[in-house]
C-alpha positions in Angstrom: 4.8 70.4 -2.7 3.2 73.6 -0.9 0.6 73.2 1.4 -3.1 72.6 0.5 -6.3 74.1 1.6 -8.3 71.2 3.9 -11.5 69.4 2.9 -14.5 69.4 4.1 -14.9 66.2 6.4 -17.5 65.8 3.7 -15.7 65.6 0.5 -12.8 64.3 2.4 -14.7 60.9 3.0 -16.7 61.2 -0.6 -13.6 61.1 -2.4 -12.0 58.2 0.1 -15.3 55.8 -0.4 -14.2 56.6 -4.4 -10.5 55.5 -3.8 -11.9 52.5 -1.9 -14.4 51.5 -4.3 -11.9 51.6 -7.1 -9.4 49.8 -5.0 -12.1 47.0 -4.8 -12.6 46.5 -8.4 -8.8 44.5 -8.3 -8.5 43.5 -4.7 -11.4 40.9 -3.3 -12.2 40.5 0.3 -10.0 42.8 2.3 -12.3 45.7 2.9 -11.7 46.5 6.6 -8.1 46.4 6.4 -8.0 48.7 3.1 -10.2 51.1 5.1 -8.3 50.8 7.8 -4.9 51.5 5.7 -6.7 54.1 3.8 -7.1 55.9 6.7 -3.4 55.4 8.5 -2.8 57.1 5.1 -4.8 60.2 6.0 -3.5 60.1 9.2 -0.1 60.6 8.2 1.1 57.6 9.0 3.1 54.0 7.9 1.2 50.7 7.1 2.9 46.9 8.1 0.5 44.0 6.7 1.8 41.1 8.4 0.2 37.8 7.5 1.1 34.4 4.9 2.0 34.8 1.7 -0.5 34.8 -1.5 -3.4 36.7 0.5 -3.1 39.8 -2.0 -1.1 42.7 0.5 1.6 43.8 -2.7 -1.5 44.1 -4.7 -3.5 45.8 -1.9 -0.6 48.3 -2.2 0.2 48.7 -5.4 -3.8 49.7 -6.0 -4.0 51.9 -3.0 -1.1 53.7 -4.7 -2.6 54.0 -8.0 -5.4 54.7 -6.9 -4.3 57.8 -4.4 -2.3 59.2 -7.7 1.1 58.3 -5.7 4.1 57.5 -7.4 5.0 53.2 -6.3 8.0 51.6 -6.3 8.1 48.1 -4.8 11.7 46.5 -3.3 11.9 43.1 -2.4 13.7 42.5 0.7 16.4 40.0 1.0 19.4 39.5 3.7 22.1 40.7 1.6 20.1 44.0 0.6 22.2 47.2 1.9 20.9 50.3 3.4 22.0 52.1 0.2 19.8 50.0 -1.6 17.3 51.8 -0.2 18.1 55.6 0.2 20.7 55.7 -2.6 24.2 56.7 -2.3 27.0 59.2 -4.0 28.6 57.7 -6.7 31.1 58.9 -9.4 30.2 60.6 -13.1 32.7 60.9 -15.0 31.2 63.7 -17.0 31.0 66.5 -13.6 34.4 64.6 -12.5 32.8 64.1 -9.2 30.5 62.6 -7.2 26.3 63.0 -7.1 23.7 61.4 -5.2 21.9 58.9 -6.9 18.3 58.9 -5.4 17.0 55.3 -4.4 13.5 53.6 -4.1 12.9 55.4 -1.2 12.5 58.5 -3.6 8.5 57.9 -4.3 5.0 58.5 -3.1 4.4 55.1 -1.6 7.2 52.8 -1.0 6.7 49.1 -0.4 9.2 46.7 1.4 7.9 43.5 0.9 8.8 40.8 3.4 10.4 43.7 5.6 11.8 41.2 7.9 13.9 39.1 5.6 16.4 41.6 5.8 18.9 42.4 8.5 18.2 45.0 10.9 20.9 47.2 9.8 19.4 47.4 6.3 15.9 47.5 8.0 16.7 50.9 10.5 17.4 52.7 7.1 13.6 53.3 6.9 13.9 55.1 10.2 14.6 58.2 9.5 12.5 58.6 6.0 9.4 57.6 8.3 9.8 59.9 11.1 11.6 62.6 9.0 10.5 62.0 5.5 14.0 62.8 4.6 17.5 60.4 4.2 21.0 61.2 4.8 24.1 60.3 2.9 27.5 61.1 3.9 26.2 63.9 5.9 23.5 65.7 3.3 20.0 65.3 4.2 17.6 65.0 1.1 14.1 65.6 1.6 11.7 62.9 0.4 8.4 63.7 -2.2 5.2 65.0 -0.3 2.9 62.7 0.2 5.2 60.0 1.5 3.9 56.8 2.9 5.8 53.3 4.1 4.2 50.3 3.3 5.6 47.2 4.3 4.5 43.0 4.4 6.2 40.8 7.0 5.6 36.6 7.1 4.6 35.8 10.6 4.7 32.4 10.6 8.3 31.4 8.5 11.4 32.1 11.1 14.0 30.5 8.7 16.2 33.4 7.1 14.0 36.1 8.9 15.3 39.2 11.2 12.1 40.3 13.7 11.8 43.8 13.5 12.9 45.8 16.3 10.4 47.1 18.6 11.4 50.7 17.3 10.9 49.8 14.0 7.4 48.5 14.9 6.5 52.1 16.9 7.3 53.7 13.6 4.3 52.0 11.8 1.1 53.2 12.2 -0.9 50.4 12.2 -0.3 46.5 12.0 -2.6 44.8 10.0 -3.5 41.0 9.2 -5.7 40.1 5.9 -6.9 37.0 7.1 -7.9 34.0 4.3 -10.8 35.3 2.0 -14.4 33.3 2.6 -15.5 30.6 0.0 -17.3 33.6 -2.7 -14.6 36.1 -1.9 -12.1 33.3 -3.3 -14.1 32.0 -5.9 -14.5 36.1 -6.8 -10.8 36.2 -6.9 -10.5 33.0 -9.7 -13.5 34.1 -11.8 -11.8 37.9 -12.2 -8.3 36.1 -13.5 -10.1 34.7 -15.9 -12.2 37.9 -17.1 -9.8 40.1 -17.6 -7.0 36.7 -19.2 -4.2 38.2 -17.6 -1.9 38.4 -14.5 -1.7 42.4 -13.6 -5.3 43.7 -12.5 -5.3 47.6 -12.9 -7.2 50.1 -11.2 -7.4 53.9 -12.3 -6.2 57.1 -10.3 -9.5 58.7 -8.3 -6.9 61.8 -6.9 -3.9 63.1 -7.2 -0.8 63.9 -4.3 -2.0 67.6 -4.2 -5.8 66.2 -3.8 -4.6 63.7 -0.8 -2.8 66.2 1.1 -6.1 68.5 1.0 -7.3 64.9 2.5 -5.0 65.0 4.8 -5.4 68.6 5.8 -9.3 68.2 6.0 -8.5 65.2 8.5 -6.2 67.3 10.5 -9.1 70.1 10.5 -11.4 68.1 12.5 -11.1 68.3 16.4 -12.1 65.6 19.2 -13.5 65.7 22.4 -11.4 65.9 25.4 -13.0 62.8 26.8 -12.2 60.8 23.9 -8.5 61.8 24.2 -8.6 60.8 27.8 -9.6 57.3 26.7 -7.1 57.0 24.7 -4.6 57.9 27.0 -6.5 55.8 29.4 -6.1 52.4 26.8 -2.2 53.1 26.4 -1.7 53.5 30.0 -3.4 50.4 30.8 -1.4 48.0 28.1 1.5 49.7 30.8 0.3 48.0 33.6 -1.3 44.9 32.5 0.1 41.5 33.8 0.9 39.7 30.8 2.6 42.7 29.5 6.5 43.4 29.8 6.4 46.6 27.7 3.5 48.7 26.9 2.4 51.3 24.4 4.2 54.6 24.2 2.4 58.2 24.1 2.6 57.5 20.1 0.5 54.1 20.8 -2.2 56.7 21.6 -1.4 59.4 19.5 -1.6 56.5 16.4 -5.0 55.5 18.6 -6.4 58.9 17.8 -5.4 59.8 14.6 -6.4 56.7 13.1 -9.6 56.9 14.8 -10.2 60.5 14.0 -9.5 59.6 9.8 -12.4 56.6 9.9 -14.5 58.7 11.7 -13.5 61.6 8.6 -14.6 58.7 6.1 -17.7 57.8 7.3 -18.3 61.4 6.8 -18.4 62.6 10.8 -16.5 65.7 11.8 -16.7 64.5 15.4 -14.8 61.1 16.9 -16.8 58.4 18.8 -15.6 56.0 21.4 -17.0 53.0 18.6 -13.8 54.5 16.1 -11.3 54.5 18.7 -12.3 50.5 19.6 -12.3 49.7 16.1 -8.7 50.4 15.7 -7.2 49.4 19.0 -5.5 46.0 17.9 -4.1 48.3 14.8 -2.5 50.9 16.0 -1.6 49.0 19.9 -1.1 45.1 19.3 1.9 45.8 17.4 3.7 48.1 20.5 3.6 45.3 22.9 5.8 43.7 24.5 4.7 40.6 26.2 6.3 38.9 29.0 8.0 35.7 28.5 5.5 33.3 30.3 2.4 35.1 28.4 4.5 34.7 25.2 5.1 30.6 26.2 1.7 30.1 26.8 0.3 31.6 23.4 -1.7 34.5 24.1 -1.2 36.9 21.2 -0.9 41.0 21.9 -3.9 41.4 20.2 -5.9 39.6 23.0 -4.6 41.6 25.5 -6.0 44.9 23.7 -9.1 43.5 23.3 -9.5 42.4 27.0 -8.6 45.8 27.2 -11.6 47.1 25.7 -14.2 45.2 27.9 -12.1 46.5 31.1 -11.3 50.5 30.7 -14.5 52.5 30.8 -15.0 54.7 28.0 -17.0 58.1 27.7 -20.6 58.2 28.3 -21.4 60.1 25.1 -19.8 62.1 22.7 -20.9 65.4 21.1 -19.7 67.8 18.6 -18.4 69.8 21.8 -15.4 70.6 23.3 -13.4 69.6 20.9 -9.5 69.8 20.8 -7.3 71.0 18.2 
């Protein structure tokens, strides 16, 4: 797909309230982490939802997809899965008398691995190059993936048995990390009384754009600049997960480039061409808990990476104010 002419910031976050909106009418409670995913999707970038099972992520995705016009294809993960079964492979037709590539899931608009980490690691690095290269190879060939392309991926935190934890590269490649959390009292009782309105299982929600719309999205999102001081505070956050205490391994230079370019997308939908210091706090955990590692007596003790970013937050100074000025492209 060619490239398309940006958005305004403007109709870039009209048409993303729209998707959300829509996206809400089948999915009950989760409307900071759907905003937050929505816009890791503008960015450019991969989703993981970690968090129990039954809390609605497949359906979060399936409805983002729908919603964003995206082809969806859905693979459940399991430990005998093969990387093949996810990029494809050559086999024989008898007809041509030789062999062809057989595309595989990965081959779609917005792929979802559910329960990522029930599959081995071997099976699990095949996602590594589509991700960074939106492409696959097979027996030497590369074969470029459809424009838009987005990873989405759940992962069970809390059941070890039968589970592979993803490898720290695997995490840098996601975006953002996000946990849904168990819905309030009404948000629950919302969920029951909409399974019985509509008397059956699937809830569907209708397409707001299309893939050439969403890459004008995207392109209007890339359009906006930031201030120079608000790039030096990210910079400033990932270099201090570096040196922390409780922390063995911190976030790389794409910690903060994922800092920013989440950031910058919210900031697009709420309809702001210019990035505040509030955006770049609200998606620290996000786009940083997931890149640390913690040290083994931090780990022991229970402290979560996510407690470390936000002690973060209170400790590095951020910038006195923030104009539409001296922004950088």
């Amino acid at each position: 797909m060619t490239a398309s002419a940006p958005l305004p910031a403007a109709e870039v976050a009209r048409l993303g309230q729209a998707v959300l909106a829509e996206v809400g009418t089948a999915v009950v409670g989760m409307e900071r982490p759907l905003r937050t995913a929505l816009a890791a999707v503008l960015a450019g970038g991969h989703v993981l939802f970690e968090d129990v099972p039954g809390l609605g992520k497949t359906l979060a995705a399936r409805s983002l997809a729908t919603a964003l016009g995206l082809d969806f294809r859905r693979l459940q993960c399991t430990p005998d899965l093969l990387p093949a079964d996810i990029t494809g492979s050559y086999v024989y037709d008898p007809a041509r008398s030789e062999f062809v590539f057989r595309p595989g899931p990965i081959f779609t608009g917005l792929f979802l691995a559910d329960e990522i980490n029930r599959t081995a690691p071997k099976t699990q690095s095949a996602l590594l190059e589509a991700m960074a290269e939106r492409q696959v190879t097979a027996e030497g060939t590369s074969f470029p993936l459809p424009a838009p392309f987005h990873v989405m991926a759940t992962s069970n935190p809390v059941e070890y048995e039968g589970t592979y934890p993803l490898p720290e590269a695997q995490l840098d490649r996601f975006m953002v990390r996000l946990a849904v959390g168990y819905p309030d009292r009404a948000d629950e009782a919302d969920v029951l009384t909409r399974r019985l309105t509509r008397r059956q299982e699937r809830a569907d929600v209708a397409r707001v754009v299309d893939p050439a719309t969403l890459l004008a999205m995207q392109a209007g999102v890339e359009a906006v600049g930031v201030d120079a001081d608000v790039v030096g505070y990210c910079v400033d956050l990932a270099a201090a997960t570096r040196a922390h205490p409780s922390v063995e391994v911190g976030a790389s230079p794409r910690g903060a480039q994922a800092l920013l370019l989440v950031g910058r997308a919210l900031a697009v939908l709420d309809g702001r061409d210019f990035v505040t210091p509030e955006d770049i706090k609200s998606v620290a955990v996000p786009a940083l808990a997931h890149r640390l590692t913690l040290t083994a007596t931090t780990w022991a003790s229970g402290t979560q990476a996510s407690a470390v970013v936000d002690g973060l937050l209170g400790s590095v100074p951020g910038p006195a104010s923030v104009g539409r000025s001296a922004a950088v492209r």
